[in-house]
N, CA and C of each residue as an Amber inpcrd file, in Angstrom:
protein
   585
  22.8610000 -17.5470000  -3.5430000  23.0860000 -16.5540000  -4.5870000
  23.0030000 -15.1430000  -3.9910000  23.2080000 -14.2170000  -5.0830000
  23.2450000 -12.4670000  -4.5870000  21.9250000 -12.1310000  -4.2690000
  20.8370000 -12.9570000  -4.9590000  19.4160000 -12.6380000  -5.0660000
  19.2040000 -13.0000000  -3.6000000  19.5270000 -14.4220000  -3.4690000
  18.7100000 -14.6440000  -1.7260000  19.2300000 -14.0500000  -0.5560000
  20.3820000 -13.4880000  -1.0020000  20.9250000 -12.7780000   0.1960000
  20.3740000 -11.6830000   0.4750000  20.2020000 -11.0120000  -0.4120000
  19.4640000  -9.8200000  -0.5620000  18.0800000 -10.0570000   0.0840000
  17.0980000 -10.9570000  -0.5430000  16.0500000 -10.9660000  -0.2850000
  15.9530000 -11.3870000   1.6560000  17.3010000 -12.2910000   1.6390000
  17.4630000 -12.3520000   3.6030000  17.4610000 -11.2840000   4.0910000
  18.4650000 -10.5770000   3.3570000  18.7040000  -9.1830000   4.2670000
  17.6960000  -8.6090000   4.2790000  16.5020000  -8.1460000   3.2280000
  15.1520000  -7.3200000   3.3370000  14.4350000  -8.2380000   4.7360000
  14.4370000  -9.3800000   4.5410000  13.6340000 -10.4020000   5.5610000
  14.1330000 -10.3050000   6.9220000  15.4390000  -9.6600000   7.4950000
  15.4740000  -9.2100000   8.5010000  15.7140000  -7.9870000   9.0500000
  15.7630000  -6.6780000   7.9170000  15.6390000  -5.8550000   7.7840000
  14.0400000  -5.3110000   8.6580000  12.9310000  -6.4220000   8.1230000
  11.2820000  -6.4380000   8.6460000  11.0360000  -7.0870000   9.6290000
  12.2960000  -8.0410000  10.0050000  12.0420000  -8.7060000  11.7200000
  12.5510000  -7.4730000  12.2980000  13.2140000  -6.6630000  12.3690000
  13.9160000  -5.7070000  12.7550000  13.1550000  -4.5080000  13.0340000
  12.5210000  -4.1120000  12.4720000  11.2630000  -3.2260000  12.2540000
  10.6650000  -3.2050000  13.1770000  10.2050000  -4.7140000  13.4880000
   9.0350000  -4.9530000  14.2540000   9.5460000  -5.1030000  15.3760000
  10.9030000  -5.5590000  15.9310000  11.1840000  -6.0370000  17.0910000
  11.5030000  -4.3390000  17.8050000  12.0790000  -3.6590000  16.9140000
  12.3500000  -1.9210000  17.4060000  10.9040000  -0.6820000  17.7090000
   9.7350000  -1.3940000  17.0930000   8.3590000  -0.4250000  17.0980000
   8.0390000  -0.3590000  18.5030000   7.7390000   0.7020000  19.0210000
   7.3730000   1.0990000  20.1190000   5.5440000   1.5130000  19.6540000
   4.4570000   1.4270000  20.4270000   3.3970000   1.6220000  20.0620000
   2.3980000   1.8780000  21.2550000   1.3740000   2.6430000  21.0950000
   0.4420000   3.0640000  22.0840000  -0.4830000   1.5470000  22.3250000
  -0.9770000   0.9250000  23.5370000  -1.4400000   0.0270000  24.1610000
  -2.4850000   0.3290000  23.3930000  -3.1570000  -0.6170000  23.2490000
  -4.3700000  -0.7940000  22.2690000  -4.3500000  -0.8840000  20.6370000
  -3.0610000  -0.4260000  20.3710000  -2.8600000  -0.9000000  18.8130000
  -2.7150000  -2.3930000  18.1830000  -3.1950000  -2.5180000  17.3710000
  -3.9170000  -3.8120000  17.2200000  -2.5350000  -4.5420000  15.9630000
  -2.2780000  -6.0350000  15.8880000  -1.6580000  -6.5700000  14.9090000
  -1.7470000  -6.2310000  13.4630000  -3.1170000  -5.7040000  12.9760000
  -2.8530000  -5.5250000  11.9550000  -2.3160000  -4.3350000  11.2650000
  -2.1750000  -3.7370000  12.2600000  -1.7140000  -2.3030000  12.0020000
  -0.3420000  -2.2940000  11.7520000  -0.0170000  -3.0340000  13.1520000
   1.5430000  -3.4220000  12.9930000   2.4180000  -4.5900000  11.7530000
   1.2830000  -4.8890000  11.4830000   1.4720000  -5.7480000  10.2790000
   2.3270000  -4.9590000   8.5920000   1.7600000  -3.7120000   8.7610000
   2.2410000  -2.9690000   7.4710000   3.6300000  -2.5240000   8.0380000
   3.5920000  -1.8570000   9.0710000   5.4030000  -1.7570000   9.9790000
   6.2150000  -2.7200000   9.5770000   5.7350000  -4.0710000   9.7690000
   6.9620000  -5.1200000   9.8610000   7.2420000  -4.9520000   8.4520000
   6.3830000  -4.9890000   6.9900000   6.2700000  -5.2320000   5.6500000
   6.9070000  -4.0080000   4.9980000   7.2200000  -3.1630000   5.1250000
   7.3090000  -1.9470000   4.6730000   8.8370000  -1.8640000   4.5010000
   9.7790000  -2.2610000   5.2700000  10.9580000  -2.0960000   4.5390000
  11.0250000  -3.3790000   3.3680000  10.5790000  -4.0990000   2.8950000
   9.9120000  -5.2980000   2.5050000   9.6190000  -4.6790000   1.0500000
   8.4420000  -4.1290000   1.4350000   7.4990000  -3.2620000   0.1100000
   8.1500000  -2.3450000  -0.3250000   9.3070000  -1.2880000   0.1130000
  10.7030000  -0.8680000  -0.8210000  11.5320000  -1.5510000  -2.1010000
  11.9790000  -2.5400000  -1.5860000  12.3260000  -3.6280000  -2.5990000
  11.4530000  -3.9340000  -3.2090000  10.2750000  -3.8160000  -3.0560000
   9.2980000  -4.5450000  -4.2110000   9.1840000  -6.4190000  -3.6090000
   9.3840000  -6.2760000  -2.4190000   9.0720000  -7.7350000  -1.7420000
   8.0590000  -8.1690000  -1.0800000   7.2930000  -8.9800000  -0.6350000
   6.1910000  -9.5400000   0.3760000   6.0530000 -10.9070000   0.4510000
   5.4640000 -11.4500000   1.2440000   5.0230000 -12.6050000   1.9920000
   3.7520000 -12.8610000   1.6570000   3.1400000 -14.1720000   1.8010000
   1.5530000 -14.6980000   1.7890000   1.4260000 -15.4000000   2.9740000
   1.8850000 -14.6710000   4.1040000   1.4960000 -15.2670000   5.5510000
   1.6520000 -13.7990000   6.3840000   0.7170000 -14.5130000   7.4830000
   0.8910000 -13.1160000   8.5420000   2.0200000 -13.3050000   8.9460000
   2.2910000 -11.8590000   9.6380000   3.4780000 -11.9050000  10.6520000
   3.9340000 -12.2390000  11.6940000   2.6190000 -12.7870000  12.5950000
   3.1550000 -13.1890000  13.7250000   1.4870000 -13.2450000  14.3160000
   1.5650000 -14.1550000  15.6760000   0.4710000 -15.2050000  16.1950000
   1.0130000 -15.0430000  17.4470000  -0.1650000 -15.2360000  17.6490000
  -0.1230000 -15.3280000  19.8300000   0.4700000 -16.8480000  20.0620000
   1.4970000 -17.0790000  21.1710000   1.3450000 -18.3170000  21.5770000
   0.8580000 -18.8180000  22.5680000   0.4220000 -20.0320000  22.9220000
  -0.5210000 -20.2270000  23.4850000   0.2730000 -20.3960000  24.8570000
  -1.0520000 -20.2520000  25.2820000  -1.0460000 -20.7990000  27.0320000
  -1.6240000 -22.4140000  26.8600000  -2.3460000 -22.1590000  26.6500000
  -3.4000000 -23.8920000  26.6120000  -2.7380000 -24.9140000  25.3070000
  -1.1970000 -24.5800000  24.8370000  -0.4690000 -25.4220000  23.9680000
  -1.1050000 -25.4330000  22.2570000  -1.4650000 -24.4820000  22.5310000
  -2.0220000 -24.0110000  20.9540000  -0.6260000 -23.2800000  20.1590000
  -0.2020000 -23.5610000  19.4380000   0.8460000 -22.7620000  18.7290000
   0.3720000 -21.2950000  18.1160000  -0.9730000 -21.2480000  17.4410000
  -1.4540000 -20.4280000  16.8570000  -2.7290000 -19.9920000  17.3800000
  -2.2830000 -18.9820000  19.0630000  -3.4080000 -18.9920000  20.1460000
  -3.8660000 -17.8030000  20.0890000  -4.8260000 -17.3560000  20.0110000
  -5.5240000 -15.4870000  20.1600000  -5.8040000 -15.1410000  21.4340000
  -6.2660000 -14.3640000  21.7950000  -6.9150000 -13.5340000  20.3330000
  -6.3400000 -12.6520000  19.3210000  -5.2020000 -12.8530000  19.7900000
  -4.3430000 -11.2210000  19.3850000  -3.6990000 -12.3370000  18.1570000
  -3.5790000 -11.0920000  16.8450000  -2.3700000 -11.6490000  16.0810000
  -1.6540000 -10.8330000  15.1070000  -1.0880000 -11.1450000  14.3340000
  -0.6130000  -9.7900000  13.6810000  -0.7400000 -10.4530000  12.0330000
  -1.1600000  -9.6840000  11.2060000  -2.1090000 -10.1270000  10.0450000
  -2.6170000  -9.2590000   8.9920000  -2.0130000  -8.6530000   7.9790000
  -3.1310000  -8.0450000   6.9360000  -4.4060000  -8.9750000   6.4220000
  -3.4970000 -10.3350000   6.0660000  -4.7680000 -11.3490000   5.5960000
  -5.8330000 -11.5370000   6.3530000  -5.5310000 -11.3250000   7.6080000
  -6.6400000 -12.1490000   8.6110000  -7.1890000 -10.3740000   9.6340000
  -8.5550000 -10.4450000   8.8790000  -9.0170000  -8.9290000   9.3730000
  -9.5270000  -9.1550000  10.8220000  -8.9930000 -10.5250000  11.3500000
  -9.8860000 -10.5350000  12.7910000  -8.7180000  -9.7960000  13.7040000
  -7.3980000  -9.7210000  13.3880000  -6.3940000  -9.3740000  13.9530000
  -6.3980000  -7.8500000  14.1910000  -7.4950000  -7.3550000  13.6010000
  -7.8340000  -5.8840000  14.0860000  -8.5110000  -5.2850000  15.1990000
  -9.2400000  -6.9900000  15.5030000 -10.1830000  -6.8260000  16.4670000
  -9.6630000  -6.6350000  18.1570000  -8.5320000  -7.0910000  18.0180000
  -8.2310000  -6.8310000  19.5500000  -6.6710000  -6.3160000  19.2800000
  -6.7870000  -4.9180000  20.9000000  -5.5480000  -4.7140000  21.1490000
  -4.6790000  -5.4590000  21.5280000  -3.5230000  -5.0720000  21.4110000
  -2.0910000  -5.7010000  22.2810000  -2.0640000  -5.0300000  23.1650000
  -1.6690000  -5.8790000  24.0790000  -1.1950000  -5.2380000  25.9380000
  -0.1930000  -5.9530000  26.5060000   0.2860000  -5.2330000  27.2360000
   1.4010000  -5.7330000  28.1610000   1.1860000  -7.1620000  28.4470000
   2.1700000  -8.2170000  28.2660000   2.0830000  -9.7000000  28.7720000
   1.6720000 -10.3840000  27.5530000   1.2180000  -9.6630000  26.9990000
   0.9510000 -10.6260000  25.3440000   1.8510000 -11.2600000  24.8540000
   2.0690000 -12.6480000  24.3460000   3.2900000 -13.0530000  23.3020000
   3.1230000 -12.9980000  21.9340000   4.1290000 -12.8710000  21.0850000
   3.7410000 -12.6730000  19.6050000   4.7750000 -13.3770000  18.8150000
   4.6420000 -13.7930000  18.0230000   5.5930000 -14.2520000  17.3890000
   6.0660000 -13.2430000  16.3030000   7.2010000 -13.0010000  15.8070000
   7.5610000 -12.1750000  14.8740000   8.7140000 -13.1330000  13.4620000
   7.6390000 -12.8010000  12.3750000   7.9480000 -14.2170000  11.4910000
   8.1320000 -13.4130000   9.5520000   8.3840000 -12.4890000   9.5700000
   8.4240000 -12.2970000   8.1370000   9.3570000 -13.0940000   7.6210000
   9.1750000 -13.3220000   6.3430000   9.6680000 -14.2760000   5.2800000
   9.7520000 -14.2360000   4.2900000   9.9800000 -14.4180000   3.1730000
  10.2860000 -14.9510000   1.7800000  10.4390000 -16.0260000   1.0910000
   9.7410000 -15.8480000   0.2320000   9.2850000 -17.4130000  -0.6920000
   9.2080000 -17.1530000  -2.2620000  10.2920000 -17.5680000  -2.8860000
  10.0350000 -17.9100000  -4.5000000   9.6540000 -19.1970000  -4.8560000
   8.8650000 -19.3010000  -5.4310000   8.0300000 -20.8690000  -5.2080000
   8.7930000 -21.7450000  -6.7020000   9.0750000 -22.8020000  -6.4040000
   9.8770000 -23.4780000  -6.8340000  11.3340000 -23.3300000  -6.7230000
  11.7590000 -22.1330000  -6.6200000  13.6800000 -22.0330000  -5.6940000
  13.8690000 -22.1550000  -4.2850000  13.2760000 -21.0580000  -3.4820000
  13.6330000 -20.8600000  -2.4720000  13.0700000 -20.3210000  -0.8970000
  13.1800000 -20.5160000  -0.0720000  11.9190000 -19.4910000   0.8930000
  13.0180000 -19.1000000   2.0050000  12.5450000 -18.3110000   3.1170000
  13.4870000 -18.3820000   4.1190000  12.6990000 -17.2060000   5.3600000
  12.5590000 -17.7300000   6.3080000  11.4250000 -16.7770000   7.5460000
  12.3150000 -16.6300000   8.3420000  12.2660000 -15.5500000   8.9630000
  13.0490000 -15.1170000  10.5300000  12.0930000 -14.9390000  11.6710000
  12.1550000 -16.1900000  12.5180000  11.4850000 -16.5480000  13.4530000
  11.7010000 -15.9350000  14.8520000  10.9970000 -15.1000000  15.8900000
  11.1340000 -15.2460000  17.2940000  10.1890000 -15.0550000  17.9340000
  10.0600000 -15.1200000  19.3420000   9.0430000 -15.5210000  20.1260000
   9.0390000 -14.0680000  21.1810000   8.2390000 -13.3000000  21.0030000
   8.2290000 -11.6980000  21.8240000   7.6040000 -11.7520000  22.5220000
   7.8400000 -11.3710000  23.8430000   6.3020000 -10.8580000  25.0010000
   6.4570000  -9.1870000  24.6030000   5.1370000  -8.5530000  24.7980000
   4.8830000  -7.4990000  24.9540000   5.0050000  -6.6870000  26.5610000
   6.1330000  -6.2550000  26.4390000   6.2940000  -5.1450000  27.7670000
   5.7810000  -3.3880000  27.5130000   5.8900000  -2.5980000  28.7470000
   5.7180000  -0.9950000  28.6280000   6.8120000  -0.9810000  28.6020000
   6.9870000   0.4410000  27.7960000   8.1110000   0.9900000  27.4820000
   8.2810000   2.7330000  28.1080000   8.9890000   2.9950000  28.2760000
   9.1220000   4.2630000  29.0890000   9.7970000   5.1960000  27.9240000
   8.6340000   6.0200000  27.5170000   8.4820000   6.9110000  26.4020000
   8.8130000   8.5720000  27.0860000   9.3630000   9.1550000  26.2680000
   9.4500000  10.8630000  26.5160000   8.0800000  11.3410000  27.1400000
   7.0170000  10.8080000  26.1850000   5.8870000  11.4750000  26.5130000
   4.9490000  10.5390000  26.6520000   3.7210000  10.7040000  27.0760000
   2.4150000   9.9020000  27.0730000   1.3080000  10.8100000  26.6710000
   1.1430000  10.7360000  25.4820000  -0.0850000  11.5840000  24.4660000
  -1.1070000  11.3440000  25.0930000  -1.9620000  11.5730000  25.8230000
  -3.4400000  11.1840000  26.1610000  -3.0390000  10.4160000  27.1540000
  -2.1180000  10.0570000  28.0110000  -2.2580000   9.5710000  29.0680000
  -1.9600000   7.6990000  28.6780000  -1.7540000   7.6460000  27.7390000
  -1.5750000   6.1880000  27.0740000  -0.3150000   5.4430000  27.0170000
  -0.0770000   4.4310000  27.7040000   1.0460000   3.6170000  27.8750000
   1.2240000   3.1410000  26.7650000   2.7880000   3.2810000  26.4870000
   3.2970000   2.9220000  25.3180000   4.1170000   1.2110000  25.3360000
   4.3420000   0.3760000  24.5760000   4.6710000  -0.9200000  24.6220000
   5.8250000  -1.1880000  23.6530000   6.2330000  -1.9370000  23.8930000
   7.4670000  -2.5020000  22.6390000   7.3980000  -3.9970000  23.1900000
   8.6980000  -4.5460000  22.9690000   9.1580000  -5.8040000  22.9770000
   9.8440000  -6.5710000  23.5830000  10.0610000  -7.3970000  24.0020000
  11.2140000  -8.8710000  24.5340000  11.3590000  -9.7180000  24.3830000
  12.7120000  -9.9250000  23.8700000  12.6570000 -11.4640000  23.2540000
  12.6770000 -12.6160000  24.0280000  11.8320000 -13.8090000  23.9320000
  11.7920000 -15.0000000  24.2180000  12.5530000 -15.8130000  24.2970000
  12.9380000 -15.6510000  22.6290000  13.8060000 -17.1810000  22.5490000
  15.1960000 -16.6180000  21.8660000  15.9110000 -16.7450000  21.8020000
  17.1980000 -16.7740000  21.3590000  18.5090000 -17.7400000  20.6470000
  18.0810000 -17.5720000  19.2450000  18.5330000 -18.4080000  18.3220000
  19.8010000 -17.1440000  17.3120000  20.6690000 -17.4900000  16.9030000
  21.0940000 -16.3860000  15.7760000  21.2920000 -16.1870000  14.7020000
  21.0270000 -15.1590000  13.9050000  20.6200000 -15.6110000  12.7260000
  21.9170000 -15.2240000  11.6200000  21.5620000 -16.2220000  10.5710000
  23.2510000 -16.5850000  10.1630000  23.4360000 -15.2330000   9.2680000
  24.7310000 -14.8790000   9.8830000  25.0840000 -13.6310000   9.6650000
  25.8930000 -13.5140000   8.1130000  26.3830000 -14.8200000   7.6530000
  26.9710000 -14.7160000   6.1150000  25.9890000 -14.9360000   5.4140000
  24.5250000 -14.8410000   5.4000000  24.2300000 -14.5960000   4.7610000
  23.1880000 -12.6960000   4.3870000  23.7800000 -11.9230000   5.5250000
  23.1700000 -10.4520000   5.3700000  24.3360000  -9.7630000   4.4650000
  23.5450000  -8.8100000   3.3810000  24.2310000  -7.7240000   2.8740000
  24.4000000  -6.4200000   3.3880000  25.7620000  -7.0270000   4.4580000
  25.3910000  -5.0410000   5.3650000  25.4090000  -4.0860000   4.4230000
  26.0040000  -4.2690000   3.3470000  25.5250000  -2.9470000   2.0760000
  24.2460000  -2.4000000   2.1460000  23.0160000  -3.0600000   2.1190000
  21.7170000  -2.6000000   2.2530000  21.3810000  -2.2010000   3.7780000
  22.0620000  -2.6000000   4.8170000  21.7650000  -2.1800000   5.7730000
  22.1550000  -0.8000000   6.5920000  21.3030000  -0.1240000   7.5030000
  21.8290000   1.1680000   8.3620000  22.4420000   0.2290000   9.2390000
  23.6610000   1.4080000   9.7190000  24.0770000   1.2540000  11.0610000
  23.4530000   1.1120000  11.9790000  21.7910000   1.7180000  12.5110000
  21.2730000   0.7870000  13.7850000  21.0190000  -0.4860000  13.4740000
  20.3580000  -0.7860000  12.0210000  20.0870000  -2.2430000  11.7070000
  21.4410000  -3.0470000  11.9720000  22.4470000  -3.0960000  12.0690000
  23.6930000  -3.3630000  12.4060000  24.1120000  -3.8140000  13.0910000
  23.8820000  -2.5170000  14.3960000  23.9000000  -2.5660000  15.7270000
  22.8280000  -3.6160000  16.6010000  21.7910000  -3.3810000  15.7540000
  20.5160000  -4.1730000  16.3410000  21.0260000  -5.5840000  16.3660000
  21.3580000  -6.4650000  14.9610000  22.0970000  -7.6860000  14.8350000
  23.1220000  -8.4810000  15.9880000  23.9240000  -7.2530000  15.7280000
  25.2640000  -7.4640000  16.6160000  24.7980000  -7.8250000  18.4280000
  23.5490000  -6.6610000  18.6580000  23.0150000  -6.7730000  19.8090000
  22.0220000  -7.8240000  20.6760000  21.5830000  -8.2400000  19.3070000
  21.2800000  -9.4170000  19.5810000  22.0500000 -11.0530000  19.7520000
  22.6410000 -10.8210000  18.8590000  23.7530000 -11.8480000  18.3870000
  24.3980000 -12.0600000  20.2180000  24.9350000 -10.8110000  20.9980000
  25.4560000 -10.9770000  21.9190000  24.7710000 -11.2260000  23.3640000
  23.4420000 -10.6280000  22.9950000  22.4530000 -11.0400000  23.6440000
  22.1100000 -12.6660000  24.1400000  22.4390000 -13.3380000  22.7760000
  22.2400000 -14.5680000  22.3430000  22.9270000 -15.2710000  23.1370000
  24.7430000 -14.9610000  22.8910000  25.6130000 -15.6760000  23.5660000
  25.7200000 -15.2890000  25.1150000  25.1670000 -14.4700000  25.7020000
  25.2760000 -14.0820000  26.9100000  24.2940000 -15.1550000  27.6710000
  23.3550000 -15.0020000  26.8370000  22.2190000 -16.4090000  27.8360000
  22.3200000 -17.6840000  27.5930000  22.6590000 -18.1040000  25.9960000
  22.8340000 -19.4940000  25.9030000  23.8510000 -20.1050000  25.8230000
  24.8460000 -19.3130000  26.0150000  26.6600000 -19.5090000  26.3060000
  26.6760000 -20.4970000  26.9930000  26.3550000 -19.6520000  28.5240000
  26.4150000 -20.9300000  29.7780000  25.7700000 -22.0220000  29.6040000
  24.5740000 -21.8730000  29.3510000  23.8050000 -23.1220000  28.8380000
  24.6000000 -24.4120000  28.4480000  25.3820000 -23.8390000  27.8330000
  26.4580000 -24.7520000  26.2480000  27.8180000 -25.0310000  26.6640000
  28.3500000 -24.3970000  27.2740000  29.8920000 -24.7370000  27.6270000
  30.1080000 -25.8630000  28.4270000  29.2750000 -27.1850000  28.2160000
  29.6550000 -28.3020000  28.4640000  29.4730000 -29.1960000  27.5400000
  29.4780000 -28.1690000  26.3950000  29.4100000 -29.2220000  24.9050000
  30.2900000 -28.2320000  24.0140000  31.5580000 -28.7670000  23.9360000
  32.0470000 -28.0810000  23.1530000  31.8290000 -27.7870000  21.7900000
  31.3500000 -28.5770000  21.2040000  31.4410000 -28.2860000  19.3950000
  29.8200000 -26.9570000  19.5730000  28.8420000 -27.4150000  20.4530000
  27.3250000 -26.2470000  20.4510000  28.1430000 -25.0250000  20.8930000
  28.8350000 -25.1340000  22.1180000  29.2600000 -23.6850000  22.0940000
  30.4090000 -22.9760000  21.6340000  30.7760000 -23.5930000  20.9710000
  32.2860000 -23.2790000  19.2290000  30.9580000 -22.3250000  18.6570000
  29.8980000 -23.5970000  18.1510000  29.2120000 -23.0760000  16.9830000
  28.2720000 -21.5720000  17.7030000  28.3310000 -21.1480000  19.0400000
  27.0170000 -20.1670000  18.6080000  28.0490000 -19.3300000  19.1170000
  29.3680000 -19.1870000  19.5220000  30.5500000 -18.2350000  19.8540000
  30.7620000 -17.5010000  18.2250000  31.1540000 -18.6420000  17.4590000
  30.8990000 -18.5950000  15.9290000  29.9870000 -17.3130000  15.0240000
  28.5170000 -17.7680000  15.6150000  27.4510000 -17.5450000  14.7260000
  27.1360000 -16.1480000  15.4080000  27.5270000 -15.8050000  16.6280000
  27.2400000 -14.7080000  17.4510000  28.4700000 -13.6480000  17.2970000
  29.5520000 -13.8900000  16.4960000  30.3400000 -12.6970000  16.2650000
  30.1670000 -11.5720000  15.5080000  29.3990000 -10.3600000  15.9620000
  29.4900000  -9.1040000  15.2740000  30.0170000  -9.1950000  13.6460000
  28.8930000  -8.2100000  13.4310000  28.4510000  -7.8810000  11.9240000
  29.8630000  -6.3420000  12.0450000  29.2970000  -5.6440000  12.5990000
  30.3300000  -4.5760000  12.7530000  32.0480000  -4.6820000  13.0870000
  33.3770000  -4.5180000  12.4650000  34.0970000  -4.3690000  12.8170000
  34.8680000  -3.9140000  14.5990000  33.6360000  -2.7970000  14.8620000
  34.1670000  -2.4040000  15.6400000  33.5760000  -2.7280000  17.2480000
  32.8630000  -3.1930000  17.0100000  31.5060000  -3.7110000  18.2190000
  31.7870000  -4.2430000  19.0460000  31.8700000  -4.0880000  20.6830000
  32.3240000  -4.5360000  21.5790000  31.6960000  -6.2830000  21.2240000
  32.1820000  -7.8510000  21.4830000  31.7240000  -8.7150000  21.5120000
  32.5160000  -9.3930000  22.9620000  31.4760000 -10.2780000  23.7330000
  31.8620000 -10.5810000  25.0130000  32.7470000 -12.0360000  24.8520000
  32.9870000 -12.6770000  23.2450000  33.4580000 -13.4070000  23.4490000
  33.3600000 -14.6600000  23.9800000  33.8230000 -15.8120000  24.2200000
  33.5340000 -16.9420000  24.9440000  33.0880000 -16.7120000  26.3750000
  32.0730000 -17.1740000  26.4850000  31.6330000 -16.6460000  28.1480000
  31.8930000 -17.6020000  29.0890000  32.7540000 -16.8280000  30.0240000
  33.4880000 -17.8820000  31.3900000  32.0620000 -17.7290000  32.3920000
  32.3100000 -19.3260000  32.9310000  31.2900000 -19.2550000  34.1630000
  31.7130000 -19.3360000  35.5510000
């Protein structure tokens, strides 16, 4: 329907958020927790789960110390630093219709900022895993042009690494040539990738 599309598009509107925040080393998940929610809390939308969880080293799915969390006040307790993984998971849920989460798997890198306020290394993101997310169902109406761009950039991101992977199965790499074609009209796309 018009409703869940919408409510997708807010839901990656807030993966989006979070995957673009740049932040001073030592800022903690829960902080970043209202970042991811906030284009979210415009619409008048939210979640009843955190946003995202360390993954483990020792095969824990849901590994700390670090996590990202309004519900869970322990997620205040420790910074993020470089090498950390996080998962980045906002979602939506009408209980009895419908739900729908946008899942990925981030390490925490430095980021090379204009400035360093106090001498403090600044951090952002990298993605892990690379899946794409289905693009008929976003309302670029609600979206900016970087949110757009961001999509598209990923999307090609996507097919650039798991292309090769796939081009010995034709119908997997139809489908993510498919699922990875630009939101934007005009957006360079690399197309079927020759190896």
């Amino acid at each position: 329907s018009e409703h869940e599309k919408r409510c997708f598009t807010r839901v990656m509107q807030a993966h989006i958020a979070l995957d673009e925040t740049v932040f001073p080393s030592g800022t903690t998940g829960y902080v970043l927790d209202a970042v991811v929610r906030a284009p979210m809390w415009k619409a008048g939308l939210d979640y009843r789960h955190g946003t995202g969880h360390g993954v483990g080293a020792f095969l824990n799915v849901h590994e700390g110390p670090h996590g990202m969390s309004l519900m869970r006040k322990t997620t205040n307790e420790v910074g993020l630093q470089e090498g950390m993984t996080l998962s980045n998971e906002p979602g939506y849920y009408e209980e009895g219709a419908f739900g729908m989460r946008h899942e990925n798997v981030l390490v925490i890198k430095k980021v090379a900022t204009e400035n360093q306020f106090g001498g403090v290394q600044y951090l952002g993101f990298e993605h892990l895993t690379y899946v794409p997310f289905q693009a008929n169902m976003l309302v670029t109406e609600l979206m900016s042009a970087s949110e757009i761009a961001w999509v598209d950039n990923y999307h090609k991101e996507c097919l650039t690494k798991v292309g090769p992977l796939l081009q010995d199965d034709e119908a997997a790499y139809k489908w993510l040539c498919d699922a990875t074609r630009p939101l934007a009209p005009d957006a360079a796309w690399p197309g079927p990738v020759d190896t």
